[in-house]
MARKETOR-186272 format. One record per residue: x, y, z of N, C-alpha, C in turn; residue number from 1; chain. Coordinates in steps of 0.001 Angstrom, whole numbers, plus 500000, padded with zeros to 6 digits. Layout:
! residues N
      nu      nv      nw     cau     cav     caw      cu      cv      cw  voti  filo
       X       Y       Z       X       Y       Z       X       Y       Z   NUM     A
...
! end
This chain:
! residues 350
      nu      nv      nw     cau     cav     caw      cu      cv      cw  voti  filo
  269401  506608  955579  269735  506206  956933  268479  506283  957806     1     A
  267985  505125  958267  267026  504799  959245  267059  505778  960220     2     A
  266199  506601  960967  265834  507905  962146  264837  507559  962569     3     A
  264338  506804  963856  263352  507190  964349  262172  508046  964364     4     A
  260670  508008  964223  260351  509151  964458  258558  508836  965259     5     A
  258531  509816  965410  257543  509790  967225  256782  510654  967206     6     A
  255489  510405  967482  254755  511471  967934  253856  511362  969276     7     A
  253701  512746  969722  253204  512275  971215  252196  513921  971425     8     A
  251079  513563  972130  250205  514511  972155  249523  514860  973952     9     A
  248957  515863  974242  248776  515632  975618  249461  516738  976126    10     A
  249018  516672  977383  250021  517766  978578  251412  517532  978212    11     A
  252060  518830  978789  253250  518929  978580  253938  517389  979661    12     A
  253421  517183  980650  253968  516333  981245  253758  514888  980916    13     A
  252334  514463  980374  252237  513426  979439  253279  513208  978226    14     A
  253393  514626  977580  254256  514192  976227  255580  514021  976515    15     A
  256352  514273  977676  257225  513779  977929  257698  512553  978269    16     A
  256262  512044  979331  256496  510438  980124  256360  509718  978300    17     A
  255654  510151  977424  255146  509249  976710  256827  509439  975644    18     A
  258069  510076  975839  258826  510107  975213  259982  509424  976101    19     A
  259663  509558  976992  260986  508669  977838  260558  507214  977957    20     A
  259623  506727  977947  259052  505604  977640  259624  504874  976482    21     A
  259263  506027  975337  259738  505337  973965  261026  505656  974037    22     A
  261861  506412  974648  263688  506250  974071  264405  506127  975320    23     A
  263783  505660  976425  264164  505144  977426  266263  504761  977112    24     A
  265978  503457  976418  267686  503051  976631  268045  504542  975590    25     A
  267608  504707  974606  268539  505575  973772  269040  507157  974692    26     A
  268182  507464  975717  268422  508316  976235  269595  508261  977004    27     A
  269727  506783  977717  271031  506787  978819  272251  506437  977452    28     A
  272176  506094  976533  273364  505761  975380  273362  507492  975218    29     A
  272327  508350  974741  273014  509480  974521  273594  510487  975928    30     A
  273089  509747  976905  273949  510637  978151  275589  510106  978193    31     A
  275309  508782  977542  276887  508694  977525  277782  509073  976570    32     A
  277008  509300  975275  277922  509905  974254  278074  511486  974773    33     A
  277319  512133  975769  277673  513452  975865  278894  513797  976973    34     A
  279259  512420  977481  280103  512470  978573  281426  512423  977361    35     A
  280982  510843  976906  282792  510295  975962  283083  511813  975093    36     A
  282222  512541  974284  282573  513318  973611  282679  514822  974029    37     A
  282741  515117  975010  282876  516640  976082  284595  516789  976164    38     A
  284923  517559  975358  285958  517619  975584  287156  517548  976540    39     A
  286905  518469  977934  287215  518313  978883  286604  517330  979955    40     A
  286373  516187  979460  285834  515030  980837  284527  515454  981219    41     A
  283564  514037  981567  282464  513974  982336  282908  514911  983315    42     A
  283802  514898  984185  283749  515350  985787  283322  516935  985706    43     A
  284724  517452  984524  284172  518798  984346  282952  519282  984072    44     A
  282357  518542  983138  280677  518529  982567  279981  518920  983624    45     A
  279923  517700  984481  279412  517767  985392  279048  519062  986304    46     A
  280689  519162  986423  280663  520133  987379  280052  522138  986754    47     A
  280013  521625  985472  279447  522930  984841  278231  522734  985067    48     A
  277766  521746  984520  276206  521809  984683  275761  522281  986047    49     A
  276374  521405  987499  275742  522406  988645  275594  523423  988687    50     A
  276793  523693  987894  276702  525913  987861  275336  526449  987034    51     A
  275401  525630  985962  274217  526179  984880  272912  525963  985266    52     A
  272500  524660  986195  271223  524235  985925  270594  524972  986963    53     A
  270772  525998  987742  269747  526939  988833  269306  527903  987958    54     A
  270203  528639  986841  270141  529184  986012  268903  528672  984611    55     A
  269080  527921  984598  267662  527149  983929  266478  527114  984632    56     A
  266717  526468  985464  265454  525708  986331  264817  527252  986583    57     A
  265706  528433  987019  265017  529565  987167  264013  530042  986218    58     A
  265004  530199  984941  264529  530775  983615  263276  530069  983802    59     A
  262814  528760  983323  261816  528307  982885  260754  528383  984021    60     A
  261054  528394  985020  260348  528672  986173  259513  530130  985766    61     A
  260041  531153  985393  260098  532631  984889  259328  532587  983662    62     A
  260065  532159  982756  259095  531464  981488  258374  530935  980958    63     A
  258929  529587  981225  258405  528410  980746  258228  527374  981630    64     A
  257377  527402  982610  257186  525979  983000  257080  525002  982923    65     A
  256372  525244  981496  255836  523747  981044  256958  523036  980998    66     A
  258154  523553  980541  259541  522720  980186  259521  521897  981528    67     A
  259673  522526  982315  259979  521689  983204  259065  520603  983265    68     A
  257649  520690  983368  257011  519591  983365  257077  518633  982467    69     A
  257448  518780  981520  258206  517931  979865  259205  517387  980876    70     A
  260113  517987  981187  261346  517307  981169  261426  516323  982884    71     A
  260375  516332  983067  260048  515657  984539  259345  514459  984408    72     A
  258156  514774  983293  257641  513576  982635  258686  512529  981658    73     A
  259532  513338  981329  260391  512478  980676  261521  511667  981362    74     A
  261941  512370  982178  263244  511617  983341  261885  510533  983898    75     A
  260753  510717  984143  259948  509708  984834  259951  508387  983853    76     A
  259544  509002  983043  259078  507847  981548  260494  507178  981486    77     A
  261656  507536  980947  262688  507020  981043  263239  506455  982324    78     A
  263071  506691  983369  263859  505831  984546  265400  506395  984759    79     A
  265335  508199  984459  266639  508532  984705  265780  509807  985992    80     A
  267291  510452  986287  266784  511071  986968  266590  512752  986404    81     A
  265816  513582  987256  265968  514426  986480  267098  515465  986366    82     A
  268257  515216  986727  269699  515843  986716  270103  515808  985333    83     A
  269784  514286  985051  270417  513745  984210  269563  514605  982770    84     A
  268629  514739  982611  267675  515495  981462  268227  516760  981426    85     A
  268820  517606  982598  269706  519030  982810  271320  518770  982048    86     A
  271963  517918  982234  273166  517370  981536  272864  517194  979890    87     A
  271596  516782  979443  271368  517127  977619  270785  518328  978274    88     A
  270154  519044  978426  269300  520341  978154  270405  521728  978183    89     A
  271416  521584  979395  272289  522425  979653  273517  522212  978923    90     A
  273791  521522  978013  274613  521245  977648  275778  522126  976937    91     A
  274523  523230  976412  275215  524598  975177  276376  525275  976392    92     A
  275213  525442  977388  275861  526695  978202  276947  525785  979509    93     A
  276928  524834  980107  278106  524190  980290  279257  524013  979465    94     A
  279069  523586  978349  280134  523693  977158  280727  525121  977278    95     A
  280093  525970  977253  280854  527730  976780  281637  527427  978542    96     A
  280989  526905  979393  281362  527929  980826  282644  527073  981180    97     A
  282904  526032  980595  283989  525049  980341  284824  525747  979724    98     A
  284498  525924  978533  285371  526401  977857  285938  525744  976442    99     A
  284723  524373  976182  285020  523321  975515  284961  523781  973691   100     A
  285571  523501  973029  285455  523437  971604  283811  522157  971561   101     A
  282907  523017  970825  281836  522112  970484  282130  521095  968799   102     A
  283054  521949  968168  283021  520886  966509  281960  521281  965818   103     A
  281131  521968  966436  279654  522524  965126  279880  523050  963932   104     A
  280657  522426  962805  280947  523543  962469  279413  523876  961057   105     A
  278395  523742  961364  276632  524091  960496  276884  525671  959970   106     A
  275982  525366  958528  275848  526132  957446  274240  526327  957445   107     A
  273717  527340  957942  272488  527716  957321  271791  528689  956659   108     A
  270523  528642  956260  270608  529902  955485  268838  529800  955299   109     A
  268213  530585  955134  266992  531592  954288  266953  531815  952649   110     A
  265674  531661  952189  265595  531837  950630  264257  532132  950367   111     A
  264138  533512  950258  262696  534169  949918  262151  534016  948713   112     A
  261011  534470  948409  260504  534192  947267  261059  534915  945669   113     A
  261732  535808  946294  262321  536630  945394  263630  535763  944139   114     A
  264364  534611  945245  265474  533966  945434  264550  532447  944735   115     A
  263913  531892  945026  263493  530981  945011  262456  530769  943921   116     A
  261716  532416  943372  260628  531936  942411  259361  530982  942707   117     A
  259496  530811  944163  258761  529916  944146  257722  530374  946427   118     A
  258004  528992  947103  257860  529267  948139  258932  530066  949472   119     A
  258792  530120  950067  260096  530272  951216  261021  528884  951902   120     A
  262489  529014  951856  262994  528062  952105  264191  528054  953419   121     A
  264253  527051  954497  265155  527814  955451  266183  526521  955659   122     A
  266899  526177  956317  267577  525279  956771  268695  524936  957182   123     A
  269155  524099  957061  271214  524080  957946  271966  522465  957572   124     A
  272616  522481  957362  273767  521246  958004  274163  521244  959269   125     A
  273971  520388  959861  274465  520180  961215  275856  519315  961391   126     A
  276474  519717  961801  277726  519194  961313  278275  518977  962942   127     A
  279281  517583  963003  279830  517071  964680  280421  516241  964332   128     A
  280672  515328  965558  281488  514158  965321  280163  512844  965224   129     A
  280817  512183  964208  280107  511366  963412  279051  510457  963973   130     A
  279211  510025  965145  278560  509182  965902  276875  509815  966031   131     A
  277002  511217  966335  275807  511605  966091  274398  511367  965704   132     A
  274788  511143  964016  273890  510369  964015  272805  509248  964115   133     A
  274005  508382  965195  273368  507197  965984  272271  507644  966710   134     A
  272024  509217  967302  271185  509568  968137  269866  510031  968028   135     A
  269829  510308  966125  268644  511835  966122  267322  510752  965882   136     A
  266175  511752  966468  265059  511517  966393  264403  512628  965749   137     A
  263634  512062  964994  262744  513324  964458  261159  512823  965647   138     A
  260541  514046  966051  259994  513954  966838  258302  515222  966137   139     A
  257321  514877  966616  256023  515420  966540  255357  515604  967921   140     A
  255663  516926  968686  255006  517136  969471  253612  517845  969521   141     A
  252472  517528  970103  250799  518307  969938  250843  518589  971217   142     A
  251046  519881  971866  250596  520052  973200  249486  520582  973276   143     A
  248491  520229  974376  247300  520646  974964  247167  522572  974485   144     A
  248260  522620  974890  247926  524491  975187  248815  525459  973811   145     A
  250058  524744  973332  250943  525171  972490  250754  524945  971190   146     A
  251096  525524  969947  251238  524826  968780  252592  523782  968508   147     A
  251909  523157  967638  252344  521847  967252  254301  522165  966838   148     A
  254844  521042  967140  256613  521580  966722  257119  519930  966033   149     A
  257411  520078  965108  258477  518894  964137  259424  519753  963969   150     A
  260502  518590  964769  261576  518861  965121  262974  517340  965029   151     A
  264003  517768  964546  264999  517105  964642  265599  517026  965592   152     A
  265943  515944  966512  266608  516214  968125  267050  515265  968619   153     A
  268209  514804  970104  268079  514000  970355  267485  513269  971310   154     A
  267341  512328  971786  266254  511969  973002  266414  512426  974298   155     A
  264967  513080  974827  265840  513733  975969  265746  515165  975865   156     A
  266154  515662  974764  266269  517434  974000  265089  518162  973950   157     A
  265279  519513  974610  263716  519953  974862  263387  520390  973231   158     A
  264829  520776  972462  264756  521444  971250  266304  521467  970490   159     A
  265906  521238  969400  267251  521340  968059  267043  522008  967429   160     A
  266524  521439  965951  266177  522077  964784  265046  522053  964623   161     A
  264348  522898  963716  262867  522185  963126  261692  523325  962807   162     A
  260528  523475  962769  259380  524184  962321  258066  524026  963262   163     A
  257332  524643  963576  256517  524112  964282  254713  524358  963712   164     A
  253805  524946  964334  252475  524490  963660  252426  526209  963173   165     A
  252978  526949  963724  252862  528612  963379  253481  528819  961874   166     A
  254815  528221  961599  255199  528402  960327  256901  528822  960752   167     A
  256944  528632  961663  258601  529453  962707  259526  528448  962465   168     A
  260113  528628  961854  261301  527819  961607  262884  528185  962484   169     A
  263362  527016  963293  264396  527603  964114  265561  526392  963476   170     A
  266674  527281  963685  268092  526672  962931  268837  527807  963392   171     A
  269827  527005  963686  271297  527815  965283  272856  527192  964215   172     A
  273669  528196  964877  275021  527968  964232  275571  528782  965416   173     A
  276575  527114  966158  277769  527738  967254  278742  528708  967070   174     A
  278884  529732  967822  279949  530406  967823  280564  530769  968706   175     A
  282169  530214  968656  282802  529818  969679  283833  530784  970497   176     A
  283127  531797  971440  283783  532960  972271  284075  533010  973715   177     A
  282960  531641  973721  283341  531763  975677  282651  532204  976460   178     A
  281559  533199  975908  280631  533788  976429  279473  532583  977254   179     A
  279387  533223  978403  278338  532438  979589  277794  534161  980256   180     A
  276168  534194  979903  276260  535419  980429  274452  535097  980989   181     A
  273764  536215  981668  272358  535993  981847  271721  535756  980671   182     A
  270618  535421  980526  269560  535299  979676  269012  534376  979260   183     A
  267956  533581  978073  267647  532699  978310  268752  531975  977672   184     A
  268502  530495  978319  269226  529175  977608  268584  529035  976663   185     A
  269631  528205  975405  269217  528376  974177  267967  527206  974179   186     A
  267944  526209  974863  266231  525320  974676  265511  525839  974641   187     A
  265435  526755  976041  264263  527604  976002  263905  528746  975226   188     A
  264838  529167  974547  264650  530025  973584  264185  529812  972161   189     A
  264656  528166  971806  264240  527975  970776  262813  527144  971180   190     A
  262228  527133  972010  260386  526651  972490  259822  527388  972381   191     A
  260550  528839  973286  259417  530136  972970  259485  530227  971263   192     A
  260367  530436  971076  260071  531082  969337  259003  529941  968443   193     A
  259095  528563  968915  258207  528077  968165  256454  528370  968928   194     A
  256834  528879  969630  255129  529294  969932  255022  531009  969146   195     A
  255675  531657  968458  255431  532983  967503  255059  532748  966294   196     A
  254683  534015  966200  254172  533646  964795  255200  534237  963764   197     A
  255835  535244  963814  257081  536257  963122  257785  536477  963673   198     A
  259291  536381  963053  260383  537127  963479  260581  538170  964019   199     A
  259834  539012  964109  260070  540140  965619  259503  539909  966286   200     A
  258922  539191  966920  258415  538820  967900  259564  537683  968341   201     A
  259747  537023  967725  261467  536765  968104  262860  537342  968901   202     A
  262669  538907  967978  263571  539240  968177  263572  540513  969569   203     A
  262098  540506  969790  261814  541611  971053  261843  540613  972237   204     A
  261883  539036  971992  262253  538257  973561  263949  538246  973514   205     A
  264707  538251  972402  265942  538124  972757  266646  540034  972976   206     A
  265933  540667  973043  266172  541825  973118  265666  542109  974802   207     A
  264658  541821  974736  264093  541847  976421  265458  540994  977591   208     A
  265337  539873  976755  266205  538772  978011  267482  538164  977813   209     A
  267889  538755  976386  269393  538211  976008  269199  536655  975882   210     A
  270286  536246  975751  270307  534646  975021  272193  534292  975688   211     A
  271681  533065  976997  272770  533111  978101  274661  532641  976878   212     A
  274970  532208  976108  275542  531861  975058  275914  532738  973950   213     A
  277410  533039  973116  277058  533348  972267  276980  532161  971037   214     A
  276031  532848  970392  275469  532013  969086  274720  532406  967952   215     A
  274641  532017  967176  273684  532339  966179  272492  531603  965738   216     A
  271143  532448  965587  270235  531622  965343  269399  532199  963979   217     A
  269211  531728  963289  268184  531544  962479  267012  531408  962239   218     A
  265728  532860  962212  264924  532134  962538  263773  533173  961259   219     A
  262733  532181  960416  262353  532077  959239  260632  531969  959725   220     A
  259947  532675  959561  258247  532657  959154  257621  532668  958272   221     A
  256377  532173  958466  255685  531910  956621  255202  533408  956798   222     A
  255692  534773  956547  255189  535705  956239  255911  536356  955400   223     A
  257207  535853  955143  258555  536308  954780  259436  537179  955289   224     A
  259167  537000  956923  260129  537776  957568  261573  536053  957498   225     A
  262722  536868  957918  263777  536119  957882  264788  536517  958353   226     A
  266023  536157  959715  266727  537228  959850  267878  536379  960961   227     A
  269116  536269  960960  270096  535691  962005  269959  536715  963070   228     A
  269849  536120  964144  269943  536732  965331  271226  536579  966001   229     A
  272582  536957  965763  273654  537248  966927  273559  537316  967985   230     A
  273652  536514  968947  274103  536624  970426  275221  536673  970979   231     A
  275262  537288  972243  276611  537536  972551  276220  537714  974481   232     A
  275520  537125  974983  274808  537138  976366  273729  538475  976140   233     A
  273968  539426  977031  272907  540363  976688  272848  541601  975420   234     A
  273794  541247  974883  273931  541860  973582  273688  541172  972028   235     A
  273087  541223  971629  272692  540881  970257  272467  541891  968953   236     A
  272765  540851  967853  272501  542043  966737  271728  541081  965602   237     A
  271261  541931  964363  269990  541386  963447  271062  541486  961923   238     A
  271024  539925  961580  271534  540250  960144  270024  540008  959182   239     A
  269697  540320  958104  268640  540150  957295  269074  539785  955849   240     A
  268056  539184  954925  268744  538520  953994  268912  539971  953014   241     A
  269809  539277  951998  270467  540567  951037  269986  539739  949942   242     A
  268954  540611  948892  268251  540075  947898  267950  538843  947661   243     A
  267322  538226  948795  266373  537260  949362  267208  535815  949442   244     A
  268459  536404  949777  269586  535520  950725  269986  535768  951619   245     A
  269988  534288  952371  270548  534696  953792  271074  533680  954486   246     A
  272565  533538  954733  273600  532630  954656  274395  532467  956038   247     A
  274582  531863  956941  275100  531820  957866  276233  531105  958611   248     A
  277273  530767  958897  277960  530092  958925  278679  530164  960834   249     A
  279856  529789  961353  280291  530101  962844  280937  531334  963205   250     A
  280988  532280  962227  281292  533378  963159  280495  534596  963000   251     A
  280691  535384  963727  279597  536486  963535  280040  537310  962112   252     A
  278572  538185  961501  278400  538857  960394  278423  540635  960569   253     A
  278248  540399  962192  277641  542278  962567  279318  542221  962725   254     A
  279622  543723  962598  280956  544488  963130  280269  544709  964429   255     A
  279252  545096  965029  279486  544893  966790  279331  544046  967411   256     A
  279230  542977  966958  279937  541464  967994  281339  540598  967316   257     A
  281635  540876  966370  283277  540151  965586  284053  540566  967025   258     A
  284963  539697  966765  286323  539977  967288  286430  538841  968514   259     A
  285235  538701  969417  285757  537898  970250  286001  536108  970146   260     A
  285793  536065  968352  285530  534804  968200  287244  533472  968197   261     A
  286606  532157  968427  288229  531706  968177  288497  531558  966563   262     A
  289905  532108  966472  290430  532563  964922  290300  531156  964513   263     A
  291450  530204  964927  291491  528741  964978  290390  527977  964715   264     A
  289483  528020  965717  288260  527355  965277  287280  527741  963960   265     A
  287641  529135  963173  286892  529898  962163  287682  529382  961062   266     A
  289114  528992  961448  290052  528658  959996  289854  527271  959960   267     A
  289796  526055  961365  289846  525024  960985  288197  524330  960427   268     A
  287269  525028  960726  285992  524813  959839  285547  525401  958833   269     A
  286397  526328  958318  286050  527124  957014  284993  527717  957255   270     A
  284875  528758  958260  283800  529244  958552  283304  530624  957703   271     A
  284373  531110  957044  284252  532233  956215  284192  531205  954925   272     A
  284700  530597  954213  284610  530059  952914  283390  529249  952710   273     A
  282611  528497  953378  281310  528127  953669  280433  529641  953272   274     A
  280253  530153  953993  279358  531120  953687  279598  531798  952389   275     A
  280907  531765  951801  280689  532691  950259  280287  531356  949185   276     A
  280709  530283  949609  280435  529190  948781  278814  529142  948270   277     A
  278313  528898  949793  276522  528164  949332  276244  529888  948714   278     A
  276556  531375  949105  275961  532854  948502  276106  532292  946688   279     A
  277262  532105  946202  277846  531675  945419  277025  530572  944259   280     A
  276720  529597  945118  275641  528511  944506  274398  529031  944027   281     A
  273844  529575  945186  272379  530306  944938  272134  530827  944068   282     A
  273455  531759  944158  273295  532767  942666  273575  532284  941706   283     A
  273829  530823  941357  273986  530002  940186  272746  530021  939213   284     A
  271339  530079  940604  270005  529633  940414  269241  530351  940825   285     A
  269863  532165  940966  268592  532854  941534  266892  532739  940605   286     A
  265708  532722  941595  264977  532808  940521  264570  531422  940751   287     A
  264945  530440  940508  264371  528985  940207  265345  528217  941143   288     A
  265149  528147  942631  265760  527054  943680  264566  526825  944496   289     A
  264454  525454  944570  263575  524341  944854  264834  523460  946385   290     A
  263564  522885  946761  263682  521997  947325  265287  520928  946762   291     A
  265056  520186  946110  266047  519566  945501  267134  519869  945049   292     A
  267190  521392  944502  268384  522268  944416  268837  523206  945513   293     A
  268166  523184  946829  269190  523424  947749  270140  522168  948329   294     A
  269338  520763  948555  270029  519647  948342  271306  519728  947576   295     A
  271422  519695  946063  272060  520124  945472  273170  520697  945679   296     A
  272852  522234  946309  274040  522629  946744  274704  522737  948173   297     A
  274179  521303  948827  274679  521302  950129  275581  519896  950097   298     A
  275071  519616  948740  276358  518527  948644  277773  519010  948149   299     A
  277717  519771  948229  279120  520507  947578  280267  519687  948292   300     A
  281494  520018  947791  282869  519436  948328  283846  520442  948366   301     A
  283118  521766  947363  284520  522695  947825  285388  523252  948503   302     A
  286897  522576  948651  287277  522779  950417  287316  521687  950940   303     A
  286876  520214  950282  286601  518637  950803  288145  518886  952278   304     A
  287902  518203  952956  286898  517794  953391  286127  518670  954127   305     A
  286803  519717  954521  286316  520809  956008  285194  521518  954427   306     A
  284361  521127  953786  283363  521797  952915  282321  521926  953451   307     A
  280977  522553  952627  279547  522844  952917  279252  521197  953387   308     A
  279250  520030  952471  279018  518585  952713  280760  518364  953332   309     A
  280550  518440  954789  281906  518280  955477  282140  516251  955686   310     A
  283105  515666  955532  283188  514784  955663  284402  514063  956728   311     A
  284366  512702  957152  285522  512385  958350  286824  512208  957721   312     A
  287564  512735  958303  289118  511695  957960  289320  510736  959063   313     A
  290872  510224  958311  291349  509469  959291  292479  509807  960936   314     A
  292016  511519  960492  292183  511655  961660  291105  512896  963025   315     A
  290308  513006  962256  288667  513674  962641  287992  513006  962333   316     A
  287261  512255  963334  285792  511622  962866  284909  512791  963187   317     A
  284341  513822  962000  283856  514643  962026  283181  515121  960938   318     A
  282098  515190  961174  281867  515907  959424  279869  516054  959636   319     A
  279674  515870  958210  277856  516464  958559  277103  515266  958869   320     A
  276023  515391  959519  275558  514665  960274  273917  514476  959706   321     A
  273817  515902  959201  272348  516137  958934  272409  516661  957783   322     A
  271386  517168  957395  270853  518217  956466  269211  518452  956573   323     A
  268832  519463  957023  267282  519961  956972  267007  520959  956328   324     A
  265793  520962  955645  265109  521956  955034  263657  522140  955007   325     A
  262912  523436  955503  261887  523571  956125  261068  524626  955113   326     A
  260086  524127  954876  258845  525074  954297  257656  525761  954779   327     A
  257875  526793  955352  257653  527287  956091  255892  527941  956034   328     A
  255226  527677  954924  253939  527933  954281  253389  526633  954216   329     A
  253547  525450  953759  253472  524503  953881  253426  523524  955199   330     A
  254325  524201  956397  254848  523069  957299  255721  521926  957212   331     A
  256484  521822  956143  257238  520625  955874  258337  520928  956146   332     A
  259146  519611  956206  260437  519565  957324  261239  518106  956239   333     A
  262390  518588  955642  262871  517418  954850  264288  517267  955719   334     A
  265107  515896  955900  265383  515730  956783  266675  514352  956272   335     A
  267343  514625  955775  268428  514323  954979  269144  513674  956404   336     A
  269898  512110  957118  270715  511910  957904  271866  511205  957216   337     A
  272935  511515  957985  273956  511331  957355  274660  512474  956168   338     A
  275625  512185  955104  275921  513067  954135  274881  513571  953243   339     A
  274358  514189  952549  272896  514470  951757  273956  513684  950517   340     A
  275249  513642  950390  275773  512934  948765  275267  511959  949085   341     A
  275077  511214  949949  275152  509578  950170  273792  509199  950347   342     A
  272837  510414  951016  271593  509582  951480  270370  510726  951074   343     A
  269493  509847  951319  267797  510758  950213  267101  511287  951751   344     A
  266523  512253  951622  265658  513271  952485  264441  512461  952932   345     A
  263598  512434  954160  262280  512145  953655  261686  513413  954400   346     A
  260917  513095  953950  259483  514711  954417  258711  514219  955320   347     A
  258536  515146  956275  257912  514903  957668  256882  515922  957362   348     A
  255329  516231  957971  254881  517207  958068  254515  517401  959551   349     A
  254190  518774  959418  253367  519358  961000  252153  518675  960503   350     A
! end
């Protein structure tokens, strides 16, 4: 499946004009798929985002400026305004403060050398409603002052998935509690981490400033640190891999954040059977898993359709959207759209 892909170098505010330029219409098509597909109506959206976006604009103000100058150059380059770049950017934490079911239902996971025999391996299924993939861009940003980030995203998105020039690999899995609390928004959280070099250094900014959402993130260095980070607003907890696995799925793994999750939403995505499945696979192949054999086992069907390779019915247009896998010593970023049964990866590098 055909994906776009872009690279853009320069000030933070250059690499933006020079991205709204290039996805100009695709940007206002994906402001409208974020309206049609918001569960509760544009209006509500809307009206979350006013709540959320002082709350941003602060953070990064605090943080990260540059974002803002990205995302100013980009509403310029594109011909939207810049509200409209806050409606994709804010989107996580409007969704929770709504109250909306997101459909994420992504599988990711870590594979050390121990596991693998070989290099370090990290990645996810991204899983939504199907249309999705009309949107993703794989993108190559070089900023003036930052290291380099290849990344999967959609136009417009300060950040998704992806690896950047340090070796930091970031990959998130929704979890759906409701939580809207201080701390950073998850864009900005996943920008800072691609400017680190290791996972604690990761994990002492989400410890300092909380993470405004709960969620889970994933986040993998070429040193062989590796470790899910639980959020829960200003509370978080550290899962780490268990004999150089590390598996993640939508609900939490710590006993001190369980409980506030939706049951419903954990049974109707197989959010517990996903995670023993791909533990399950691995250990088919501890020792010798490659590139091609995590592929392999992300095509699975066990559980069709709500499986690891989730697919639509005829009455959910829903299912996986993606598949990425990141090498984290290397810099490579493989990048599977659509089902990985149906379609071939290509390799992007930093």
């Amino acid at each position: 499946m055909y994906v776009p892909y872009f690279e853009a170098a320069g000030s933070h505010r250059q690499i933006g004009e020079m991205i709204g330029r290039a996805f100009s219409g695709q940007i206002r098509q994906f402001l409208e798929f974020k309206r049609e597909y918001f569960e509760n109506g544009a209006a509500r959206l809307d009206d979350s985002v006013r709540k959320t976006k002082k709350k941003f604009i602060d953070c990064c103000h605090a943080f990260a400026p540059h974002l803002l100058d990205e995302m100013q150059g980009c509403a310029d380059g594109a011909g939207v305004g810049f509200n409209e770049l806050l409606l994709i950017n804010c989107a996580d934490e409007a969704r929770n403060l709504c109250r909306a079911q997101s459909g994420d239902g992504c599988t990711s996971f870590a594979l050390l050398p121990e596991t693998t025999g070989g290099p370090i391996l990290a990645g996810q299924s991204k899983d939504g409603p199907g249309p999705q993939w009309d949107h993703y861009i794989v993108l190559l940003i070089r900023p003036d002052d930052r290291p380099a980030v290849l990344q999967l995203c959609y136009p417009g998105m300060l950040a998704l998935l992806g690896i950047s020039e340090t070796g930091m690999c970031v990959f998130s899995n929704n979890i759906s509690d409701g939580v809207v609390a201080e701390g950073l928004p998850t864009m900005v959280l996943k920008r800072l981490a691609w400017d680190c070099q290791r996972v604690d250094e990761v994990e002492s900014m989400v410890a300092s400033h909380g993470v405004a959402i709960a969620s889970n993130f994933l986040f993998c260095d070429c040193y062989g640190g590796a470790a899910c980070l639980e959020t829960q607003g200003a509370r978080y907890d550290r899962v780490d891999a268990h004999d150089g696995v590390l598996v993640h799925t939508n609900h939490y793994l710590t006993r001190s954040l369980r409980g506030r999750e939706s049951d419903a939403y954990i049974r109707n995505y197989r959010s517990r059977e996903r995670v023993e499945r791909l533990k399950h696979l691995y250990g088919l192949h501890l020792g010798a898993i490659d590139v091609p054999k995590v592929f392999e086992c992300y095509r699975d069907h066990d559980g069709h359709p709500k499986s690891i390779c989730c697919h639509e019915t005829p009455e959910e247009f829903y299912g996986t959207t993606a598949t990425l896998i990141a090498e984290p010593t290397s810099r490579r970023l493989h990048v599977c759209v659509g089902h990985c049964c149906e379609h071939q990866p290509v390799v992007y590098q930093v």
